[in-house]
TORVOGU-429836 format. One record per residue: residue number from 1; x, y, z of N, C-alpha, C in turn. Coordinates in Angstrom, 2 decimals, padded with zeros to 5 digits. Layout:
BEGIN
{rec NUM; {X; Y; Z}; {X; Y; Z}; {X; Y; Z}}
...
***
This chain:
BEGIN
{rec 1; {053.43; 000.54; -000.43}; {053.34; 000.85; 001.01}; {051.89; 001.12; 001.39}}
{rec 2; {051.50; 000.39; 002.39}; {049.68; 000.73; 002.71}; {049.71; 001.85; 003.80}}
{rec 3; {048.59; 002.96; 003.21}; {048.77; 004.37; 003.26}; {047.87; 004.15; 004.99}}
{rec 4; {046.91; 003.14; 004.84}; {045.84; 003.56; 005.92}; {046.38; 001.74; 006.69}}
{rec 5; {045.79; 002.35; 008.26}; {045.70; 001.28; 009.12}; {044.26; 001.14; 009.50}}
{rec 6; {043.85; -000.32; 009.52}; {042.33; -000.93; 009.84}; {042.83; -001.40; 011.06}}
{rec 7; {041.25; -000.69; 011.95}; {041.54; -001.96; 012.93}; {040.22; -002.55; 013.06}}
{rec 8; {039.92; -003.58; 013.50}; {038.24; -004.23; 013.91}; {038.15; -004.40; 015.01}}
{rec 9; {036.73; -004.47; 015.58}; {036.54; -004.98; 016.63}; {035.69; -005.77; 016.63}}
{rec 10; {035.52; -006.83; 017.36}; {034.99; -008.11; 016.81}; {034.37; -008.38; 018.91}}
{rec 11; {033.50; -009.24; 018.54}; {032.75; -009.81; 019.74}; {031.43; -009.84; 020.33}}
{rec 12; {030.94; -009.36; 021.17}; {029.73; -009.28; 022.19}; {029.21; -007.94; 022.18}}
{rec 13; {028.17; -007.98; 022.87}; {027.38; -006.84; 023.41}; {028.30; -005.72; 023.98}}
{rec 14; {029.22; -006.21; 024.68}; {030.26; -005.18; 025.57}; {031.34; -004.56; 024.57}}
{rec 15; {031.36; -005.47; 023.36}; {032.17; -005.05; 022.47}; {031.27; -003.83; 021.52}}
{rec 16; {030.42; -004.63; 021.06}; {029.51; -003.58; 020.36}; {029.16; -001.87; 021.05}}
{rec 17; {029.30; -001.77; 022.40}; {029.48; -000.57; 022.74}; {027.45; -000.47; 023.84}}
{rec 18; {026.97; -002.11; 023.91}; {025.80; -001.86; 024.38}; {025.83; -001.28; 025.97}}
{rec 19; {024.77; -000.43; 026.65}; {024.81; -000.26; 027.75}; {024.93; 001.64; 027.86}}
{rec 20; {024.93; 002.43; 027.09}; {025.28; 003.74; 026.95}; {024.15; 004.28; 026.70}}
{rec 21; {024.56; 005.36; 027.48}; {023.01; 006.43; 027.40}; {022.35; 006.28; 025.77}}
{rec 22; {023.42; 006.43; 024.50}; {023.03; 007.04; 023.31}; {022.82; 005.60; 022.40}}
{rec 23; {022.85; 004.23; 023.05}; {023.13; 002.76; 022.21}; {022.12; 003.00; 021.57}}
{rec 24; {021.91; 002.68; 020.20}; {020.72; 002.45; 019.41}; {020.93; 001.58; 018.55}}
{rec 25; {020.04; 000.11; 018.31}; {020.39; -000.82; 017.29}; {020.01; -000.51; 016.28}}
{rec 26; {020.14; -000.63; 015.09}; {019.61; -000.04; 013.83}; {018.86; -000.98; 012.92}}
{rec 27; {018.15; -000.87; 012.08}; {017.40; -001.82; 011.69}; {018.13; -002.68; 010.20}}
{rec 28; {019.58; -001.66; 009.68}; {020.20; -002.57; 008.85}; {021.10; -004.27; 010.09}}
{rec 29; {020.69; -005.13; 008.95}; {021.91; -006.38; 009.50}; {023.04; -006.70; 009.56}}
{rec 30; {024.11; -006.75; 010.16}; {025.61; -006.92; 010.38}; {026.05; -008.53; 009.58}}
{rec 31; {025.46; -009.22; 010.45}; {025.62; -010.70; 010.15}; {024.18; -011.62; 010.24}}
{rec 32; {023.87; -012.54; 009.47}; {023.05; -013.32; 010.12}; {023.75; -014.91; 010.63}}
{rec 33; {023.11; -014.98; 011.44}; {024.01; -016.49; 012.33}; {022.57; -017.14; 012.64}}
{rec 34; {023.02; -018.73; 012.26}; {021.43; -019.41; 013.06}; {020.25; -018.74; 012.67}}
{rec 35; {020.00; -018.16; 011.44}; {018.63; -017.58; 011.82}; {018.68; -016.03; 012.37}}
{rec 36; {019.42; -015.67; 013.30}; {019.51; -014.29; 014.32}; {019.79; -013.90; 013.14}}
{rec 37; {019.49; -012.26; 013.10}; {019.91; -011.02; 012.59}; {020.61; -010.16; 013.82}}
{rec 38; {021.99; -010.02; 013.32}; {022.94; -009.58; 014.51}; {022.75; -008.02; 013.72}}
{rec 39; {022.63; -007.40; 014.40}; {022.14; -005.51; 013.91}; {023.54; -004.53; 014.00}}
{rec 40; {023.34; -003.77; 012.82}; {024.22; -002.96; 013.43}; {023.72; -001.74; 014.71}}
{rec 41; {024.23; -001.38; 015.26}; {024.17; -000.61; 016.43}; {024.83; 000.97; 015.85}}
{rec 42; {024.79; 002.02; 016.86}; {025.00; 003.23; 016.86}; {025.05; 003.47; 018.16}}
{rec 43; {025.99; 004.41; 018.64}; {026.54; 004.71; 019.83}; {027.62; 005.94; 019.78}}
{rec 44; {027.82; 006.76; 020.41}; {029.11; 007.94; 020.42}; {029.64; 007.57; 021.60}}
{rec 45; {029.23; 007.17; 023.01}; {030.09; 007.41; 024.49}; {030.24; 005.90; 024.52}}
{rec 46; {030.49; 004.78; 023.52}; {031.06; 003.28; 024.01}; {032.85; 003.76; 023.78}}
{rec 47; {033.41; 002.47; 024.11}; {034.48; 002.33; 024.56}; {035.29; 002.06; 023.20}}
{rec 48; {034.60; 002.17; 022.25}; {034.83; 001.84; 020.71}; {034.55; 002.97; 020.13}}
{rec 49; {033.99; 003.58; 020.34}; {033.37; 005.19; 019.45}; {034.54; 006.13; 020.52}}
{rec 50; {034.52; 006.12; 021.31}; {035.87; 007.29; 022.29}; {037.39; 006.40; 021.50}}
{rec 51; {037.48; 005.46; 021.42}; {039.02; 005.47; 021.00}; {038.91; 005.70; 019.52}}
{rec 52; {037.49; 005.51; 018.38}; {037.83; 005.84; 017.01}; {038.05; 007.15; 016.96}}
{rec 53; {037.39; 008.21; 017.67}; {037.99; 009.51; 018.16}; {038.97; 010.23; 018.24}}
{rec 54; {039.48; 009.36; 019.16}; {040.48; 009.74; 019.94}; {042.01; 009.54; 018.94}}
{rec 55; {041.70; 008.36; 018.12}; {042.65; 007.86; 017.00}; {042.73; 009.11; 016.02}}
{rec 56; {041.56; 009.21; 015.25}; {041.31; 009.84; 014.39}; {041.48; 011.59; 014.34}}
{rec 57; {041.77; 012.20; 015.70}; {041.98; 013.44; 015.88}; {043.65; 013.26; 015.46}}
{rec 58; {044.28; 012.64; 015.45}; {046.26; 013.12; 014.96}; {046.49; 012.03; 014.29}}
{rec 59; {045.64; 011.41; 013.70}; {045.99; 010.40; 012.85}; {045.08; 009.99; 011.44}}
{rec 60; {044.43; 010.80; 010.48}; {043.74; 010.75; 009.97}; {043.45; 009.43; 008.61}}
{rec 61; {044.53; 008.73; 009.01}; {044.75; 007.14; 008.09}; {044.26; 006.09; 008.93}}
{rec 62; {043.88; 006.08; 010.08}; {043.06; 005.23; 010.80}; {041.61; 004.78; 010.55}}
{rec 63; {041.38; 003.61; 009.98}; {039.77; 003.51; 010.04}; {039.52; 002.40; 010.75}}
{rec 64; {038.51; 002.40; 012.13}; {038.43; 001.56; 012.95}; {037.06; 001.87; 012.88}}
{rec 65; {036.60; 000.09; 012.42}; {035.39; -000.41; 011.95}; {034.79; -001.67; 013.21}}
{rec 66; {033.61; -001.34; 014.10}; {033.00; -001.77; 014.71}; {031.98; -003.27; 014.49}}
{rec 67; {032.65; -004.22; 014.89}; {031.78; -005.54; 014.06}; {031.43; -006.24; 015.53}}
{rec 68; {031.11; -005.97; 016.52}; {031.07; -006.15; 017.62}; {029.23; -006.79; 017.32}}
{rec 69; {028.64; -008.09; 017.95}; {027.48; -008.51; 017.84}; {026.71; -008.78; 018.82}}
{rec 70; {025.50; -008.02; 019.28}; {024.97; -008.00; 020.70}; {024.27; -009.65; 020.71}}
{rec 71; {024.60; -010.20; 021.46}; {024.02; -011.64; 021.97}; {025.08; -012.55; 021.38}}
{rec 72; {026.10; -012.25; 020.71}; {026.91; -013.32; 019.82}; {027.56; -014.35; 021.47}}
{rec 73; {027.89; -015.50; 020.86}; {028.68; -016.47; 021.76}; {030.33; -016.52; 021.26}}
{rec 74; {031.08; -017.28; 021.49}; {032.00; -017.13; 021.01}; {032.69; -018.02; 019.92}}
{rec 75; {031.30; -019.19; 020.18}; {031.39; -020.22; 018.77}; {031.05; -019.71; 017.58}}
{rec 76; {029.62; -018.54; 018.04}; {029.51; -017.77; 016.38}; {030.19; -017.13; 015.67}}
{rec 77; {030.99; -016.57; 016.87}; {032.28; -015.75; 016.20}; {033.18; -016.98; 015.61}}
{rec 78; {033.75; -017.81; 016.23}; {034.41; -018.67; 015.47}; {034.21; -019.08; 014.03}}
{rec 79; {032.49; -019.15; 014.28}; {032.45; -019.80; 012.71}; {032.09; -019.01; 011.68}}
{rec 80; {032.12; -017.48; 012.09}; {031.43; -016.29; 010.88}; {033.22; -015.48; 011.43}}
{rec 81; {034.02; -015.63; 011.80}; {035.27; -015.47; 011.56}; {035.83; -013.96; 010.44}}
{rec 82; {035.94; -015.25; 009.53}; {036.13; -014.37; 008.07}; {035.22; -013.37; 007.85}}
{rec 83; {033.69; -013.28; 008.63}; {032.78; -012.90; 007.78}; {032.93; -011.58; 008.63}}
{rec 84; {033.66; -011.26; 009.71}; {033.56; -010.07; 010.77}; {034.98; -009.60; 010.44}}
{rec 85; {036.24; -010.20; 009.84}; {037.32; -009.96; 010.24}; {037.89; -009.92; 008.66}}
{rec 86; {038.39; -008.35; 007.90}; {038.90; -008.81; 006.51}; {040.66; -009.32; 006.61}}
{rec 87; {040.82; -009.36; 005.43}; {041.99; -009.65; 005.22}; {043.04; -008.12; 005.29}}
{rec 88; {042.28; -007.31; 005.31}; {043.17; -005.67; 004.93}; {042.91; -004.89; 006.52}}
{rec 89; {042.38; -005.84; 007.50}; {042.71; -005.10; 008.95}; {043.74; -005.51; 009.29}}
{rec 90; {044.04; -004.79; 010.29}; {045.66; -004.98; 010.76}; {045.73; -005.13; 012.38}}
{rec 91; {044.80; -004.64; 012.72}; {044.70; -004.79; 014.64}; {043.27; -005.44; 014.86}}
{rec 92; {043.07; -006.07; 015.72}; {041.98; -006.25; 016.00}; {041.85; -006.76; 017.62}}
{rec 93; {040.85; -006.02; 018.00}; {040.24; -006.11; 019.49}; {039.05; -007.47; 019.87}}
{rec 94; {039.80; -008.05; 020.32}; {038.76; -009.48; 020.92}; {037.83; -009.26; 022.30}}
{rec 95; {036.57; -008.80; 022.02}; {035.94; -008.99; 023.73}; {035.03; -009.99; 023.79}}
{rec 96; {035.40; -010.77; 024.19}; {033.89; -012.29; 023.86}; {033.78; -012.92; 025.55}}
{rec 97; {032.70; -013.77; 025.29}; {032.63; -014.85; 026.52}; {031.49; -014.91; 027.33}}
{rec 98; {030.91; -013.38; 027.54}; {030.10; -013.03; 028.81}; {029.21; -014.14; 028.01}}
{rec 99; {028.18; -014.31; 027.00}; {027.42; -015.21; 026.83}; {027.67; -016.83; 026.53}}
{rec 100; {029.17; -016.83; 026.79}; {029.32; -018.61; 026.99}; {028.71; -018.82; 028.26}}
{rec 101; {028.67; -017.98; 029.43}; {027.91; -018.48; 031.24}; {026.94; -019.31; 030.59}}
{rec 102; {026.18; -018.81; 029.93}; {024.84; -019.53; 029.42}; {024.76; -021.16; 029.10}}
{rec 103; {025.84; -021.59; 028.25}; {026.20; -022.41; 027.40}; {026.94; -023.93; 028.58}}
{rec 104; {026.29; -024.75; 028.76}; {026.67; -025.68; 029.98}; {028.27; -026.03; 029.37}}
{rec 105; {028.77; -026.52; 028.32}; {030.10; -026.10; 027.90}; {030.85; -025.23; 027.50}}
{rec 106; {030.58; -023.82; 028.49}; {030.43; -022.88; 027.87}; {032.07; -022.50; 027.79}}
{rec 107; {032.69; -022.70; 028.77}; {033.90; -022.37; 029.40}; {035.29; -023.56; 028.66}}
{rec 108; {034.54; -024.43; 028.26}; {035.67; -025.11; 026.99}; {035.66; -024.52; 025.70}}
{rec 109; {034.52; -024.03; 025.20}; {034.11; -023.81; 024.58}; {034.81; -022.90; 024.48}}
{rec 110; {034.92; -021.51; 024.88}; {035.36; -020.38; 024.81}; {037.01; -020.35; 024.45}}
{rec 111; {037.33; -021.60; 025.76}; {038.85; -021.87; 025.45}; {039.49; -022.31; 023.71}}
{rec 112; {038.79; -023.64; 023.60}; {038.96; -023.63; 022.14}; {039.05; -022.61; 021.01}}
{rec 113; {037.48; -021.91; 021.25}; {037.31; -020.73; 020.33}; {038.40; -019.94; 020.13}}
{rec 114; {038.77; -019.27; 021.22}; {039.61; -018.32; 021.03}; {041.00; -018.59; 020.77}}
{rec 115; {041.72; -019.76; 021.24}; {042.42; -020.38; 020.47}; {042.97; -020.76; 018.72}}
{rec 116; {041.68; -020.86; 018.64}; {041.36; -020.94; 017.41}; {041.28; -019.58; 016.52}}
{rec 117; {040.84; -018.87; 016.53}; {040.56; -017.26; 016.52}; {041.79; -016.74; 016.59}}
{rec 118; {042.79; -017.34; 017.52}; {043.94; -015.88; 017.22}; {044.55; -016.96; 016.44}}
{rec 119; {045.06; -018.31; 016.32}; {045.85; -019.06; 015.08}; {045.10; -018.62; 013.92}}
{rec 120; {043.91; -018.28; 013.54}; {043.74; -018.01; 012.32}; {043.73; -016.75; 012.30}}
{rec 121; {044.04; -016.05; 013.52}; {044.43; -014.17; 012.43}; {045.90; -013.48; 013.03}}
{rec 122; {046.41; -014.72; 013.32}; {047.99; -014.70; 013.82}; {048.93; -013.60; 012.65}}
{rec 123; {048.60; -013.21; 011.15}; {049.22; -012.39; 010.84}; {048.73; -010.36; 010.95}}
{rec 124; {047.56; -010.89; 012.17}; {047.13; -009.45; 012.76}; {047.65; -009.35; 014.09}}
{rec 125; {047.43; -008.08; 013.93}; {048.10; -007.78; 015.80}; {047.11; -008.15; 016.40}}
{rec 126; {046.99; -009.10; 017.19}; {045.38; -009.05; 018.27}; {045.81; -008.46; 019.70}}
{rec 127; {044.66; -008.13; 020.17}; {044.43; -007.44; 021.78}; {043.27; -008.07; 021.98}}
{rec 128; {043.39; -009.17; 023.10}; {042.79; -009.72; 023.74}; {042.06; -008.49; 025.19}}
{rec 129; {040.51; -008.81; 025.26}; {040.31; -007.64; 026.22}; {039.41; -009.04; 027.32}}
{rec 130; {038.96; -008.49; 028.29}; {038.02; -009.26; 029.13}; {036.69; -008.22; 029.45}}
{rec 131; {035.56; -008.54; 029.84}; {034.02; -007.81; 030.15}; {034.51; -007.31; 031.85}}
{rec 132; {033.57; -006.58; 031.90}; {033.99; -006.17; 033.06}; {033.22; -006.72; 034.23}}
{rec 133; {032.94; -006.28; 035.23}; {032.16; -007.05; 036.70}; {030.91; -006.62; 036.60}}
{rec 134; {030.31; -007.09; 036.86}; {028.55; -007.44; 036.10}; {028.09; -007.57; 038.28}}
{rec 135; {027.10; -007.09; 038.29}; {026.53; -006.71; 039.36}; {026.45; -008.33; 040.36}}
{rec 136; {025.58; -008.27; 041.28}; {026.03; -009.85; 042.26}; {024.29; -010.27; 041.74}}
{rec 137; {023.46; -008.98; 041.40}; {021.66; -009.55; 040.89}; {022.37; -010.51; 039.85}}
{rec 138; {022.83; -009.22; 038.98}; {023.06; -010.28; 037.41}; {023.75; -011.62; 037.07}}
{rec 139; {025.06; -011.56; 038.14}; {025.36; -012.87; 038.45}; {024.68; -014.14; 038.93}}
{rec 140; {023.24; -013.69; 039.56}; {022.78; -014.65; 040.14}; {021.21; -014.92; 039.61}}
{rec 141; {021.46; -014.75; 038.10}; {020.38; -015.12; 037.41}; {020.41; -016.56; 037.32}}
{rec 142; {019.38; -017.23; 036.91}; {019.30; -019.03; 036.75}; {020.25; -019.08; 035.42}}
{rec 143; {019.96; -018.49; 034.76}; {020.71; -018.55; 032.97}; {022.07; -018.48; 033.31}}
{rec 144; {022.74; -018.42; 033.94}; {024.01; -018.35; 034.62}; {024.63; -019.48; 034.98}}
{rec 145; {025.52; -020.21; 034.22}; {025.52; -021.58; 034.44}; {026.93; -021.48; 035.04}}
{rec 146; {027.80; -020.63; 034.56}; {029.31; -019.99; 034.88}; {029.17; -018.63; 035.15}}
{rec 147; {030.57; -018.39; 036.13}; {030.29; -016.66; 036.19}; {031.39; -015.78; 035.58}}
{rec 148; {031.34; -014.51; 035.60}; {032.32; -013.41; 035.12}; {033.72; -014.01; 035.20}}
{rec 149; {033.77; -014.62; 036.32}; {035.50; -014.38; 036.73}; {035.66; -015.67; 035.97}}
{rec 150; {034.79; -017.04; 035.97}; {035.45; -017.96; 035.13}; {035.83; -017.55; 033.62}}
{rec 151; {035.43; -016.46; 032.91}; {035.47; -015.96; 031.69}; {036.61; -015.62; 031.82}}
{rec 152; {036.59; -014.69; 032.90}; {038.18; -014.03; 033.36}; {039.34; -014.47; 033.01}}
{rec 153; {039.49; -015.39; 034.45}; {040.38; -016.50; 034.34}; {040.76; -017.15; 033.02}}
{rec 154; {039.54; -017.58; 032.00}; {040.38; -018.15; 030.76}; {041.03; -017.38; 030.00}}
{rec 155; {040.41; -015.99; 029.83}; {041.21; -015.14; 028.51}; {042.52; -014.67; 029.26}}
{rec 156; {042.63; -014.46; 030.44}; {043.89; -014.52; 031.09}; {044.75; -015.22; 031.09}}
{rec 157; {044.51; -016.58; 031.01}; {045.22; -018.03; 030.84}; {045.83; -018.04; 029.20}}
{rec 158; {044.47; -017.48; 028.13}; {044.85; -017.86; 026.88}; {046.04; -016.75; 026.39}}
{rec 159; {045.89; -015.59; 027.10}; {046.37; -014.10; 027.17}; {048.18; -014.60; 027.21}}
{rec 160; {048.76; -015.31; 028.25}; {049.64; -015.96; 028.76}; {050.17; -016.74; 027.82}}
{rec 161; {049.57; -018.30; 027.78}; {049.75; -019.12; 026.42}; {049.73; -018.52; 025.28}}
{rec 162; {049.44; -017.87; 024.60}; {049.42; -017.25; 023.34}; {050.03; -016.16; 023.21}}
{rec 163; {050.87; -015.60; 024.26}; {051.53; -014.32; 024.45}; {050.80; -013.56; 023.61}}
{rec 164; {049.65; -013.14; 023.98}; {048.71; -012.15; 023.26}; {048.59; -011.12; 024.23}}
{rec 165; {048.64; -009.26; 023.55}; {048.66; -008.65; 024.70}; {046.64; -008.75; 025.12}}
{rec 166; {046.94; -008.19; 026.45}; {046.00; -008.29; 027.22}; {045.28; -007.32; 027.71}}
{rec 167; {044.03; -006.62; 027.33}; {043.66; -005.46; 028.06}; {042.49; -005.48; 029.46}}
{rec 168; {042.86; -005.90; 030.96}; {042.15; -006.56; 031.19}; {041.18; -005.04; 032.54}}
{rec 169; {040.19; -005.63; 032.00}; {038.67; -004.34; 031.78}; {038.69; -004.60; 033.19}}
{rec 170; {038.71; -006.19; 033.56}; {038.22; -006.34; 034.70}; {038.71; -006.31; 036.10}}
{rec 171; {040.23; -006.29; 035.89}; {041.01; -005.88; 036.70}; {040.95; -004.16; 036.87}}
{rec 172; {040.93; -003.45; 036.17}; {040.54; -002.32; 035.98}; {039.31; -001.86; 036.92}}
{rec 173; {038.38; -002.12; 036.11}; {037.22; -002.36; 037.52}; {037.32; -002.31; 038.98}}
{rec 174; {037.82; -003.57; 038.74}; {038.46; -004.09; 040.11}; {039.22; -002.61; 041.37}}
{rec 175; {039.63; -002.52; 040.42}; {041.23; -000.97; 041.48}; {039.99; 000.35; 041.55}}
{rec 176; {039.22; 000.24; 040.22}; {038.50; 002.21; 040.33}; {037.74; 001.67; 041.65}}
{rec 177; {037.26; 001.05; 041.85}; {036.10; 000.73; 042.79}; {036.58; 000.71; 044.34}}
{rec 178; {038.02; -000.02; 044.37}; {038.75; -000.03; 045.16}; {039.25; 001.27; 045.78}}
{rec 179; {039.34; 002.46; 044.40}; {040.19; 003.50; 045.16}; {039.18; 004.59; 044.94}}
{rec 180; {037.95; 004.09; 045.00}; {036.98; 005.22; 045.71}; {036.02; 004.79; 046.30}}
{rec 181; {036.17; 003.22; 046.52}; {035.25; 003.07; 048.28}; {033.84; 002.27; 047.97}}
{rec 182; {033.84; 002.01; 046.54}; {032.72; 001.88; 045.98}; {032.15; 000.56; 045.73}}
{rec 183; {030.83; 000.56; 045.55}; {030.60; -001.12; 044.95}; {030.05; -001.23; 043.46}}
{rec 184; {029.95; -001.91; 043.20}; {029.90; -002.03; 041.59}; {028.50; -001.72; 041.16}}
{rec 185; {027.50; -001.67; 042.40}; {026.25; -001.64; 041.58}; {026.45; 000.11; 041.29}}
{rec 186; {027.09; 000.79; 042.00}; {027.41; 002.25; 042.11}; {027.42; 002.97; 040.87}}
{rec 187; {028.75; 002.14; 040.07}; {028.86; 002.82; 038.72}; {028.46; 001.94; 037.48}}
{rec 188; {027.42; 000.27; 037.74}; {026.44; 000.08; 036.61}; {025.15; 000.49; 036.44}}
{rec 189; {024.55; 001.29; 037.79}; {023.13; 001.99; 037.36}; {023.40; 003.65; 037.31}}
{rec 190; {022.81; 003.75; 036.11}; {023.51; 005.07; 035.81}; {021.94; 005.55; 034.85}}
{rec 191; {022.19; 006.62; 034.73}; {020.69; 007.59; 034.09}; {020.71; 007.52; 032.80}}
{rec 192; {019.70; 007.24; 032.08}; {019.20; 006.66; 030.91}; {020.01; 005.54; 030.18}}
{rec 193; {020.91; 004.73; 030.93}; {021.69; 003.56; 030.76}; {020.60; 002.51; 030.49}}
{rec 194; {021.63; 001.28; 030.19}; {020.84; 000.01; 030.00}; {020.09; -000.67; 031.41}}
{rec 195; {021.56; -000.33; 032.32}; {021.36; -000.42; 033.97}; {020.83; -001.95; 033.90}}
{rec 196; {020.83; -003.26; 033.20}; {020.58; -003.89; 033.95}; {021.80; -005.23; 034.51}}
{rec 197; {022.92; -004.19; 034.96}; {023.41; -004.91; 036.27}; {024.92; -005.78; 035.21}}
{rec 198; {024.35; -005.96; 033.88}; {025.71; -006.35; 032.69}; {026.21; -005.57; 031.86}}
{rec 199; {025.85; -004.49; 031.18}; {026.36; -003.55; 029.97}; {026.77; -003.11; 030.92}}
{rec 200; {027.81; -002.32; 030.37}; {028.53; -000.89; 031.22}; {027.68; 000.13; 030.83}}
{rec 201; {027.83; 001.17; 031.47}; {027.44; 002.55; 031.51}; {028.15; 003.17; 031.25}}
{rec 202; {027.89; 004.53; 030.60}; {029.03; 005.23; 029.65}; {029.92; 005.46; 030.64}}
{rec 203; {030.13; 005.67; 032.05}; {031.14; 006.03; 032.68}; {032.18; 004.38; 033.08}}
{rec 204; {031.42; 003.29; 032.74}; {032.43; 002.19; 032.41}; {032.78; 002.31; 031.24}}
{rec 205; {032.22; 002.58; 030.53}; {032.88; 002.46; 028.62}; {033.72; 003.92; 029.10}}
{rec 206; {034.06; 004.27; 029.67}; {034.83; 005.27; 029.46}; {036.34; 004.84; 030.02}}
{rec 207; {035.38; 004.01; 031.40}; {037.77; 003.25; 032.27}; {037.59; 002.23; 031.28}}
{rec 208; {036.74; 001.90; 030.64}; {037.51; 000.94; 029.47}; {038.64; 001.72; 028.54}}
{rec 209; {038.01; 002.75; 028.14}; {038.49; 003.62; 026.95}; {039.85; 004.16; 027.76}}
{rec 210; {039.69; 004.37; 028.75}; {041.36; 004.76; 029.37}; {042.05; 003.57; 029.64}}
{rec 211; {041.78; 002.63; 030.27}; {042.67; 001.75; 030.37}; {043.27; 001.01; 029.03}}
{rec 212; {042.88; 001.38; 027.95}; {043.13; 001.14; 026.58}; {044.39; 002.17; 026.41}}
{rec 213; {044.17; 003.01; 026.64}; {045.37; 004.45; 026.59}; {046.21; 003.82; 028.02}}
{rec 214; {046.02; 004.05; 029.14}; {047.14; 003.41; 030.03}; {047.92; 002.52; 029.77}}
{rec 215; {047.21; 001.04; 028.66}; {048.12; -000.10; 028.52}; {049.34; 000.08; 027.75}}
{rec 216; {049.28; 001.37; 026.46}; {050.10; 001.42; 025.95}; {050.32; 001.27; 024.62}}
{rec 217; {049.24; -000.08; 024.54}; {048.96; -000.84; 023.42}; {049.02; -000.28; 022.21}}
{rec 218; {048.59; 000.64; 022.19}; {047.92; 001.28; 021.04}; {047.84; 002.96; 021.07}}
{rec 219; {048.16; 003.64; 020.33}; {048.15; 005.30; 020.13}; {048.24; 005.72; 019.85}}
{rec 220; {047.52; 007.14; 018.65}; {047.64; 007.19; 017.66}; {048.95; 008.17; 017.00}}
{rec 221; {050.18; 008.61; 017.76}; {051.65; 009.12; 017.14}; {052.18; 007.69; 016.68}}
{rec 222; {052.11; 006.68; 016.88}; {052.79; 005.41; 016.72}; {051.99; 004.34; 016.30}}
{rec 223; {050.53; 004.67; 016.18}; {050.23; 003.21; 015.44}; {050.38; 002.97; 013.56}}
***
């Protein structure tokens, strides 16, 4: 009988927990891809450090291991796969895409990927998540070849087809902002944040970290 539950988290910058007052990359390497040295990071107020927490206070067989890669695409993840994801995790959290915009096929691309990605870890539980709403500056950089919501739209689509559950950040977004009047640049510039207009700010890594507890998905009397 296996005593402990793994979970990973696997993806992007938003996954990795970048954008928080306390983010610090570290100078050991996670992965190398292409040449890049993908870093490990350090953080306490991301949306990944509040739920290993939050797990780990009534559940002390939980080890939830952070493989999240700042600048990754979602082809790198595809093809370093194995190399982020063991065989002895059991849940794992998908946040990818924001850097396919970049990629002029970026948006097939992503589709495939992730496709691909949950058939090969189909004997894990996956939770598909989406990035959240990225400011109208940041959207309207030249490097921007696609925007947020087309990212949206696909992991929603694949979310559906793949009956994978869904944790979606950006709909989330969407309602806090709504039910206090607000606009988005409101709660991405924030004091000693990344602030520029894409990472969340610890008070987004935080309705991430609740809407993770609202969905249900996951908690630690029952996981």
């Amino acid at each position: 009988m296996k005593n402990r539950i793994y979970i990973k988290i696997i993806g992007d910058s938003i996954a990795a927990g970048e954008g928080t007052s306390d983010f610090k990359e570290l100078d050991s390497t996670l992965i190398k891809v292409d040449n890049i040295n993908f870093k490990n990071v350090q953080t306490k107020k991301s949306w990944g450090a509040l739920l290993n927490e939050y797990l780990n206070k009534e559940n002390k067989n939980v080890v939830l291991n952070n493989n999240g890669c700042c600048g990754m695409n979602s082809t790198q993840l595809k093809e370093n796969i194995n190399k982020l994801v063991s065989e002895k995790d059991d849940i794992v959290f998908i946040l990818i895409g924001l850097n396919d915009r970049k990629r002029k096929n970026g948006l097939n691309e992503l589709y495939s990927n992730l496709k691909y990605i949950i058939n090969h870890l189909r004997d894990k539980k996956i939770i598909l998540m989406t990035p959240t709403i990225s400011t109208k500056e940041n959207e309207n950089k030249l490097s921007r070849i696609h925007h947020t919501i087309d990212i949206i739209n696909i992991i929603r689509k694949i979310s559906k087809e793949e009956n994978i559950k869904l944790i979606d950040n950006y709909k989330k977004i969407e309602n806090y902002l709504k039910e206090n009047n607000l606009e988005i640049d409101k709660i991405m510039i924030k004091e000693n944040c990344l602030n520029d207009g894409l990472h969340p700010t610890d008070l987004v890594h935080k309705l991430i970290f609740e809407n993770i507890l609202e969905s249900k998905i996951i908690y630690s009397k029952t996981i």
